[in-house]
C-alpha positions in Angstrom: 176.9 115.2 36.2 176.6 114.6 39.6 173.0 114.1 39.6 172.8 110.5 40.2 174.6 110.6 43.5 171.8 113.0 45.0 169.3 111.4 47.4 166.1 111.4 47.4 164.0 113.8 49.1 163.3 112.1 52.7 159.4 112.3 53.4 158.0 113.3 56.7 156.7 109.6 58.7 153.4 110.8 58.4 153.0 112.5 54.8 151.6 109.1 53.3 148.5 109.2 54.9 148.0 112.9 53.7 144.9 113.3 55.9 144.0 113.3 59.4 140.8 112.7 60.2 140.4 112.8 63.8 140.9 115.7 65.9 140.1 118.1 68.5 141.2 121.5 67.2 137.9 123.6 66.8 138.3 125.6 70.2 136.4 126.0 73.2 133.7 123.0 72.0 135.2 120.0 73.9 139.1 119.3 76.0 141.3 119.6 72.8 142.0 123.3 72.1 141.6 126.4 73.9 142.6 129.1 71.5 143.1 129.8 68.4 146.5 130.4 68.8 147.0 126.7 70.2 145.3 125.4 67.2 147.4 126.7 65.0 150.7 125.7 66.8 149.5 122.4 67.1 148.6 122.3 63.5 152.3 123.5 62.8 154.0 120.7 63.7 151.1 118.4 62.3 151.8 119.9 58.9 156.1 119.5 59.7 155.6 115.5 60.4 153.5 114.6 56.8 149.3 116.2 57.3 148.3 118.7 54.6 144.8 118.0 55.4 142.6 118.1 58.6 139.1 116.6 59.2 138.2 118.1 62.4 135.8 116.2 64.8 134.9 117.7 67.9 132.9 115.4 70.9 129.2 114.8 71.2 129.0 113.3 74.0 126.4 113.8 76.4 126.1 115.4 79.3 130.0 116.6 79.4 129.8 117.8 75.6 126.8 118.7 74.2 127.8 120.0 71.0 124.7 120.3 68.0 125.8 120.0 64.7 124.1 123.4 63.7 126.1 125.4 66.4 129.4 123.4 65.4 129.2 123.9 61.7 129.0 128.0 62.5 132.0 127.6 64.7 133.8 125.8 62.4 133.0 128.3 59.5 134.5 131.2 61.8 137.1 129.5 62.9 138.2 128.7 59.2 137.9 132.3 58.5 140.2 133.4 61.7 142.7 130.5 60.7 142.9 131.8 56.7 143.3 135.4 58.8 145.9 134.5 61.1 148.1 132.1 59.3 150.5 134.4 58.1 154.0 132.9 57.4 153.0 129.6 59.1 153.1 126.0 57.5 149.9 124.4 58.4 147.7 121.8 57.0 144.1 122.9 55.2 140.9 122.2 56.9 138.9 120.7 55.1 135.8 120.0 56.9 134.3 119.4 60.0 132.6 116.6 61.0 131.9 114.9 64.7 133.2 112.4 67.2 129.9 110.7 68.4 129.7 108.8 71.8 127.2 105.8 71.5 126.1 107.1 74.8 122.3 108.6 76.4 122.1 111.3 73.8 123.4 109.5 70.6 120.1 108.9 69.1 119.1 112.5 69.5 121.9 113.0 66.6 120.6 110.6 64.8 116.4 111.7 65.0 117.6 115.3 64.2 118.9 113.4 60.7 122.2 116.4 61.1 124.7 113.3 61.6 127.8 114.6 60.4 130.4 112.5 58.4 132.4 112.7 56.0 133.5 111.0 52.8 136.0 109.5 50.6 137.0 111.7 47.8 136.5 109.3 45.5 132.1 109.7 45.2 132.0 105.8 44.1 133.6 104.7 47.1 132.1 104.4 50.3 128.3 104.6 51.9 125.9 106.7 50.7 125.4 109.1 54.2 129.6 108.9 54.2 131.1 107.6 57.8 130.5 107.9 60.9 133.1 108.8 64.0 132.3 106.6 66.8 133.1 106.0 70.3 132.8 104.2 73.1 133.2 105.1 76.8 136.2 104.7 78.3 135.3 103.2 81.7 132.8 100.3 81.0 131.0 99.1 78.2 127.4 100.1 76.9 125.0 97.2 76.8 123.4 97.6 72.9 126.5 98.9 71.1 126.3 96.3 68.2 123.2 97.1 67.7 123.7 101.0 67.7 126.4 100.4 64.9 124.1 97.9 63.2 121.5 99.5 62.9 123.4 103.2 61.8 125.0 100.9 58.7 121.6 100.0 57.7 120.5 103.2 57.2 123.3 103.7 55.1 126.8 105.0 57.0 130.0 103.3 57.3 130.8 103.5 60.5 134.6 104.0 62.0 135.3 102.8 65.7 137.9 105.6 67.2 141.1 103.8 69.2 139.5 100.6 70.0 142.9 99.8 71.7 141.9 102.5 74.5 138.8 100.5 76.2 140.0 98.5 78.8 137.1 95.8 78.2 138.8 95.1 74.8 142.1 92.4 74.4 143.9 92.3 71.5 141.7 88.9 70.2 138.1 90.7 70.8 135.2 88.7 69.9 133.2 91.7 69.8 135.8 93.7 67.4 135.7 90.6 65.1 132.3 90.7 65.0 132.6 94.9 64.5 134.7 93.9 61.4 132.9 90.7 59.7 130.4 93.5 59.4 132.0 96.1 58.1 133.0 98.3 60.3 136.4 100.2 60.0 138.4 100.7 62.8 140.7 103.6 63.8 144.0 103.3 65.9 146.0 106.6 67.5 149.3 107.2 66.2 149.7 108.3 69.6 148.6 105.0 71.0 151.7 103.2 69.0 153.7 105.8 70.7 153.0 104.8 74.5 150.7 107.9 74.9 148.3 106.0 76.6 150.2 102.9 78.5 151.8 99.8 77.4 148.5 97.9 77.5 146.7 100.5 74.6 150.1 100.3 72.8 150.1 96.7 72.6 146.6 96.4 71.2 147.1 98.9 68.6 150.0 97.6 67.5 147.9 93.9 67.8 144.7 95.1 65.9 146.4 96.3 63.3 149.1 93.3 62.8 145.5 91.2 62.6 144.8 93.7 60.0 142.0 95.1 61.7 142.5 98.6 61.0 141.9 100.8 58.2 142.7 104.3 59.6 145.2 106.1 61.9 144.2 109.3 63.4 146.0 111.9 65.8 143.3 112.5 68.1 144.7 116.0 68.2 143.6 118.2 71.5 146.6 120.2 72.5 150.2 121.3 72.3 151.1 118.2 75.1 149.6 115.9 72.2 151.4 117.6 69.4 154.7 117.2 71.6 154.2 113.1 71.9 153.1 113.3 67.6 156.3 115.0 67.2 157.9 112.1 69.3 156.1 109.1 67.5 157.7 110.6 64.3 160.8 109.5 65.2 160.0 106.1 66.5 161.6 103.6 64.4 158.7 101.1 64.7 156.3 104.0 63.8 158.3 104.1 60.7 158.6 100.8 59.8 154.9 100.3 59.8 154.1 103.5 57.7 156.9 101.9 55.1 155.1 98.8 55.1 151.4 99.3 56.0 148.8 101.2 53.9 146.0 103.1 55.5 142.7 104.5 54.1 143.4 108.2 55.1 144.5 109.5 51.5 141.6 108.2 50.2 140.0 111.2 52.4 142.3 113.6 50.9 141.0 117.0 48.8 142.0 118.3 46.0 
């Protein structure tokens, strides 16, 4: 009989977007993780505020990173194994695959020659590009003359491409010409959740708060690469704007989710 005056189950801020899809948690392959052991503490409290999925995407980025997709995919196939092994009582999120983080940078076109790109997809097979999407990024110092042109070109061969935290390169205001362009052809963009926290500075806040009020973005990622990170996620679940805009805006990332 008292029934009606229970409330309803209070979701974590995170759990609508089910999925994150960028990441740093495969160890010892770029600066997120360093041990297993930190991966899966830092996957604890991503699973406690809302992920039950993880798309891992570890750097290619050349000369400081550089990862090839045949190495990666071994790691990542051990490092599953270790995780299912090691788990025990813990509350973590399923991996789900593993994909990459590409720099537009000297080495970029290697990746693509080799024809190894790896991307993922949505889980519905009707949705989405044919070679799935592509995790981009840009430096973070100064821009790269011909970066249209790299994501141009990569969308006519038949990827859609995702721009990581466009809000993090300094060249970029909140009204970019160049982003407007980025989305009149297609392009998805990807804010950090820590970004809307203040992870990064004021001025990244702003703009990811900006680019996705203009309704620029289509995916939020943690950008995952330690326990200092999974401290500041912890954090941005309890800021009452971060909540605010997951009860009112609606992102791509379930769309990414596994059954």
């Amino acid at each position: 009989m008292f029934g009606f005056f229970k409330k309803n189950k209070v979701l974590p801020t995170f759990a609508p977007l089910v999925t994150d899809m960028h990441c740093h948690l495969l160890p010892l392959v770029d600066d997120g993780s360093k041990s297993l052991e930190e991966s899966l503490e830092v996957m604890e409290t991503m699973r406690a505020v809302g992920f039950e999925q993880i798309r891992l995407t570890p750097h290619f980025c050349y000369p400081r990173f550089p990862n090839n997709e045949d190495d990666i995919l071994e790691r990542f196939k051990n490092f599953s194994f270790e995780v299912e092994n090691n788990r025990g009582n813990r509350n973590i999120p399923r991996l789900t695959s593993c994909t990459g983080e590409y720099q537009i940078d000297d080495g970029f076109q290697g990746h693509v020659d080799s024809g190894k790109l790896l991307t993922y997809h949505f889980a519905d097979p009707k949705q989405g590009a044919e070679k799935g999407l592509l995790l981009v990024e840009f430096s973070l110092r100064q821009k790269r003359m011909g970066l249209d042109e790299a994501i141009f070109a990569r969308t006519m061969e038949g990827y859609d491409v995702i721009l990581a935290h466009p809000e993090r390169y300094p060249y970029f205001d909140s009204r970019s010409s160049f982003l407007e362009q980025l989305k009149e052809q297609g392009v998805y963009l990807q804010v950090n959740i820590l970004s809307l926290e203040g992870f990064y500075g004021p001025e990244a806040q702003k703009k990811a708060f900006d680019y996705i009020e203009n309704d620029w973005v289509e995916f939020l990622g943690t950008d995952m690469h330690n326990l200092g990170y999974a401290m500041a996620l912890k954090n941005a679940s309890t800021n009452k704007k971060i909540i605010k805009l997951m009860e009112s805006t609606e992102f791509l990332n379930s769309k990414l989710a596994v059954k």
